[in-house]
N, C-alpha and C positions, 0 to 999 in steps of 0.2 A: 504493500500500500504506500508506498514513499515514492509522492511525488516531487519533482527540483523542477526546475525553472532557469532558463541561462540567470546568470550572475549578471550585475548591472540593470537589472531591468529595473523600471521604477514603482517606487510606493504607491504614486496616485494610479487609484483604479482606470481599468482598462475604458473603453468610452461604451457605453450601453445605449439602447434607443431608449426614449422617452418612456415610453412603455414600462420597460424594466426597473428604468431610475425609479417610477412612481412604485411599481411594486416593490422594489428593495424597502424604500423609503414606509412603504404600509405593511411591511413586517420588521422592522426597527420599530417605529412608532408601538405600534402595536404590540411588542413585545416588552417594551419597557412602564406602559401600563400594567398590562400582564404581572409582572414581578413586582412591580410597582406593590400592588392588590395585596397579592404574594404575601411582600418582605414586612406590611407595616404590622401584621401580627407579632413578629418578631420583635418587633422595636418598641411595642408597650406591653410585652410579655406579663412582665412585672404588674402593671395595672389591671390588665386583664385579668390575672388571676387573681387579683381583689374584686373585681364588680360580677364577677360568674363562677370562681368558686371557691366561695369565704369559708374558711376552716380556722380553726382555733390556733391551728401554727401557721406562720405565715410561707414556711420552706415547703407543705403539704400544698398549699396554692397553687406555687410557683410552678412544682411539679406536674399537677394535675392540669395548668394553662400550656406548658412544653410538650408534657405529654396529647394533648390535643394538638399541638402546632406537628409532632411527629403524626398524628393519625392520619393528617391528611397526607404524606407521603405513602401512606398505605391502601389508597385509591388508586393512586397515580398509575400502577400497574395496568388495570382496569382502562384507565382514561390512555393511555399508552397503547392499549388494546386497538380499544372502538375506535380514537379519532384521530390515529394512525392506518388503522387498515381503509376508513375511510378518508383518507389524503391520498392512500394507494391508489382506490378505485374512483373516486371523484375530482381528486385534485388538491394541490396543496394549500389554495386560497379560499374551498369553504370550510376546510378543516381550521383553517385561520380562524373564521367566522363562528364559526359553533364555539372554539373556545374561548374568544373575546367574549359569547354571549354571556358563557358559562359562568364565564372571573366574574364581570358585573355584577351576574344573580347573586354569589359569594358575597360579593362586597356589600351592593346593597342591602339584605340580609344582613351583615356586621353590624354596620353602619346606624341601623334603627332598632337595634336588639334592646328591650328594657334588662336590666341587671337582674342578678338575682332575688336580691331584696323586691321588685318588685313582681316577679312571677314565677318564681323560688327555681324548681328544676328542671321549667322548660327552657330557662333560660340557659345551659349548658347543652342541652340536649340541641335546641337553634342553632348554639354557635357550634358546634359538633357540624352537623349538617354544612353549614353554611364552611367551614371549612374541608368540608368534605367535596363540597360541588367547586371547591379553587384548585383542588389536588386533583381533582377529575380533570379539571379544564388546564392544567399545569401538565398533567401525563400525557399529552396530544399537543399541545405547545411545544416545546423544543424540538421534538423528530419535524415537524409541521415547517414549521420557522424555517432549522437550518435546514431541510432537502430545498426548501425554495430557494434560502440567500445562494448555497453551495451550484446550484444548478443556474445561475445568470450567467459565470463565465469558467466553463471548467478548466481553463489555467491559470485563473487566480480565485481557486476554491477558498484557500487558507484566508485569504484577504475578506471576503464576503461572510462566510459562514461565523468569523472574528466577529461581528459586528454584532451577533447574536449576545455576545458575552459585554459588548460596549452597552448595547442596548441594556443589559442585567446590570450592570454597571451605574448606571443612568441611573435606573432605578431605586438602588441600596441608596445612592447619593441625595435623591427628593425624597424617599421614605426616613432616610437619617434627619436631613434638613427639617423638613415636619414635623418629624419628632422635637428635635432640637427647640425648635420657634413656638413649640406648644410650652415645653419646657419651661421656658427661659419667659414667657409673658403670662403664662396662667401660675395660679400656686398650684399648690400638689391636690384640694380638694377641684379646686376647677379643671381640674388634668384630669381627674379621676372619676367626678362627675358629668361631664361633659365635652372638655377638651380633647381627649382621644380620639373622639369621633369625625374632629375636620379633617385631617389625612384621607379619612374613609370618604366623606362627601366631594372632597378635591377627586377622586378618584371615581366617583358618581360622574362629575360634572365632565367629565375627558374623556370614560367609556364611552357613550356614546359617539365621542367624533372618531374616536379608533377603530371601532368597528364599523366605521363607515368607510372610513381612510380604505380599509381590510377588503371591502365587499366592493371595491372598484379595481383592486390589485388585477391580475392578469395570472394565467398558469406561465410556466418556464416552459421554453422551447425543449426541453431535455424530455420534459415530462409527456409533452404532447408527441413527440416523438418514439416515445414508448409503448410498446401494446402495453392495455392494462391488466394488471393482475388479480386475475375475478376471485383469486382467496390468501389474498397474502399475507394473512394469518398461519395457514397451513401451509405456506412455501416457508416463511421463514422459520416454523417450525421443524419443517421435515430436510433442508437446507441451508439454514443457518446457526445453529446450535453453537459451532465454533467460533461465528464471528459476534455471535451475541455476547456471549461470556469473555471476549478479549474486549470488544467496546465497554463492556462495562467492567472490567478492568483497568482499563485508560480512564473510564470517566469518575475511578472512586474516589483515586486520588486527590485531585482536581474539584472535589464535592466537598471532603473533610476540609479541607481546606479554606473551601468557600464558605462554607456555614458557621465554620471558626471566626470566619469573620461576624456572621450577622448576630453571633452570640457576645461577642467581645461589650457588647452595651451589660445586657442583662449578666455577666462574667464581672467584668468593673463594679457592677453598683453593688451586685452582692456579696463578692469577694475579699473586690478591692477599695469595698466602701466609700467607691467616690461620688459625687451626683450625677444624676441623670443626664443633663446637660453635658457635664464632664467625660461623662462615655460616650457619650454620642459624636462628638466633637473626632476622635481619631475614625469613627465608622463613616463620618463623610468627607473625610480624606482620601480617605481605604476607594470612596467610590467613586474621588475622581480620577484615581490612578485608575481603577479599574474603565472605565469611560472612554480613558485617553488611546491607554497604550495595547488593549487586543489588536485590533487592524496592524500595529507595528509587527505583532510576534506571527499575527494571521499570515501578512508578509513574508517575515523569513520563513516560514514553512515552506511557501510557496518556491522560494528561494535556493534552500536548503536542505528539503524535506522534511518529513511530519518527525520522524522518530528523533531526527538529530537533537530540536529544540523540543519536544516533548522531555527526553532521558533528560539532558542537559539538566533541565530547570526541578524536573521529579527529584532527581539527584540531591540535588541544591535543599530543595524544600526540606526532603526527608530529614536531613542532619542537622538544619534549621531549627525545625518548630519546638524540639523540647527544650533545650538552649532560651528560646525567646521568651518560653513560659516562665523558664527559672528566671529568667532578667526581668520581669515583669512582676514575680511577686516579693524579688528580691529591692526591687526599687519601684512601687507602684505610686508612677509621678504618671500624668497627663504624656506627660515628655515620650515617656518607654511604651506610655500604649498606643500614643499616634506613631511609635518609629515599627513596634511590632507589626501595627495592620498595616501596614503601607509596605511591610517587606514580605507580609503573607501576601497581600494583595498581587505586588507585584511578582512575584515567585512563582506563586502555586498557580492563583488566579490567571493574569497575564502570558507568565511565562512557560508554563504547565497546559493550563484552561484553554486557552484562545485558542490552539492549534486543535485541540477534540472534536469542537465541531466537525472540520474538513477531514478528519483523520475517520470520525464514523462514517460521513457521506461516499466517501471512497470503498469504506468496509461492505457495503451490503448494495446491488445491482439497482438502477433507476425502478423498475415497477416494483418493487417493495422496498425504497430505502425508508421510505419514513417511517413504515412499522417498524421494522428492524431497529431503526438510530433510539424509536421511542422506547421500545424494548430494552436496550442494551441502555440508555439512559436512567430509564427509572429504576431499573435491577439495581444499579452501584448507587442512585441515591436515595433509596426505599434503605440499603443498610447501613450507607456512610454519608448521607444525607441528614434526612429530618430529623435521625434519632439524634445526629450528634450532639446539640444543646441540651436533651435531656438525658445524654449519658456525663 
């Protein structure tokens, strides 16, 4: 699977027709709503599990709100299923569309949940649900996404499919941000009574242009050129077995990593007893690195090929992260938690991450890549994924 590219070629992408530009542009967009949705459960973890589910100890909370933010990665399989195999057979741009609808319903759902205090168990049982219908519409998001970015130009895969993770990038950065400015202008009972909730309404008010942005994109030439695959659930089943389990091998790493980050908030404030604010602050740093530089590492793939900068950076990371924890509880200053996530970010995230996408796209044939990418995606982040803030 290791593609190179002559040396000297340049960064700025290849010239696409209008067409294209618009549909890259409506799965960028579109996807950084998407995790947008996602990521701001993570980010008032803490709160959350005061307003849905109060216990007498406050660590029993914390647990039981993490533990739900893990549940919904144990949909995603499921949604990885369905709205991958139909990317296979209908196309990658209403599979778009199903799961932009999907996030919405999630969020909206969040968004207008009354707490427990006011309608005791159904209110856990709601946001159960409503995290479950984000994990569905998440498990058919990223094979969806990247077969379309990966498919505009297949000799600058690495560079397009990159964008996927800029786009996720984007995202941590406006759900920190949010967090942050809730923070830092509400007190902690305004944050907790009501403040929480505008993240969620900003993400109201922008769903719908996304999924509209989504439902005028265009299929990829790659795609349309492919007979389609009337059960590519059973092909990749009965012919992919191997490439399922090494893609998501490549994508474990690359996941602990990431989620390491979006736990680094809720890790600070309970750990390293700093405030809210205070944590938050290195997490949207973390996501403008993340933002900026995939397209760069997309590139050298393209460059270089996949495994060169893939090892390279895995490498790196591995002998890294325990190192950065000891530094961190050895000197928990502001300072050591914004230098920590900005070297996970860039390491594992960036220099790891970015290249995955194109490195799946290649692993598994155009009429079933998207099942296949969604498959081999949700497997590595269903165990090194959601769980990892509540391990």
């Amino acid at each position: 699977m290791e593609t190179t590219a002559p040396t000297g070629r340049s960064f700025l992408p290849g010239r696409l027709t209008r067409a294209q530009t618009r549909t890259v542009i409506a799965a960028t967009v579109g996807a950084v709503l998407e995790w947008f949705d996602l990521l701001l459960y993570a980010m008032f973890a803490v709160v959350l599990a005061k307003q849905f589910f109060p216990t007498t100890d406050p660590s029993v909370s914390l647990l039981l709100s993490l533990g739900t933010f893990a549940l919904a990665w144990l949909v995603r399989p499921i949604g990885a299923i369905v709205i991958g195999a139909y990317g296979d057979r209908a196309g990658r741009k209403p599979a778009l569309v199903v799961s932009a609808g999907l996030m919405m319903a999630g969020t909206l759902l969040t968004g207008v949940l009354p707490p427990y205090a006011s309608i005791g168990l159904a209110a856990p049982a709601l946001l159960l649900l409503a995290r479950l219908l984000q994990g569905f519409s998440a498990g058919g998001e990223f094979g969806s996404a990247t077969a379309l970015l990966a498919e505009q130009d297949p000799e600058r895969r690495g560079f397009y499919a990159s964008l996927q993770w800029s786009a996720t990038g984007l995202a941590v950065f406006l759900a920190a941000s949010f967090a942050f400015t809730v923070n830092s202008l509400l007190t902690p009972d305004q944050v907790a009574s009501w403040g929480w909730r505008l993240p969620y309404l900003f993400g109201l008010l922008i769903g719908p242009a996304a999924w509209y942005i989504r439902s005028r994109g265009e299929e990829t030439p790659e795609f349309m050129a492919t007979p389609m695959a009337p059960r590519p659930i059973a092909e990749v089943a009965s012919l992919d077995k191997v490439r399922v389990l090494l893609g998501a091998g490549v994508v474990a790493a690359g996941a602990a990593g990431s989620y390491t980050i979006n736990y680094m908030p809720t890790y600070a404030a309970t750990q390293l007893h700093m405030g809210p604010t205070t944590a938050l602050i290195g997490t949207m740093v973390a996501g403008g690195v993340n933002t900026i530089l995939p397209p760069l590492f997309g590139h050298l793939s393209d460059v270089y090929g996949r495994f060169r900068i893939m090892g390279l950076f895995g490498v790196l990371g591995f002998f890294l992260i325990y190192p950065l924890f000891l530094w961190v509880l050895a000197v928990p200053t502001l300072f050591t938690l914004i230098a920590i996530q900005v070297v996970v970010a860039a390491v594992f995230y960036c220099g790891y991450y970015a290249t995955v996408p194109s490195f799946l796209a290649e692993l598994f044939p155009t009429r079933r890549r998207t099942t296949g990418i969604s498959i081999a995606y949700v497997l590595a982040q269903l165990v090194f994924g959601g769980v990892t803030p509540l391990v």
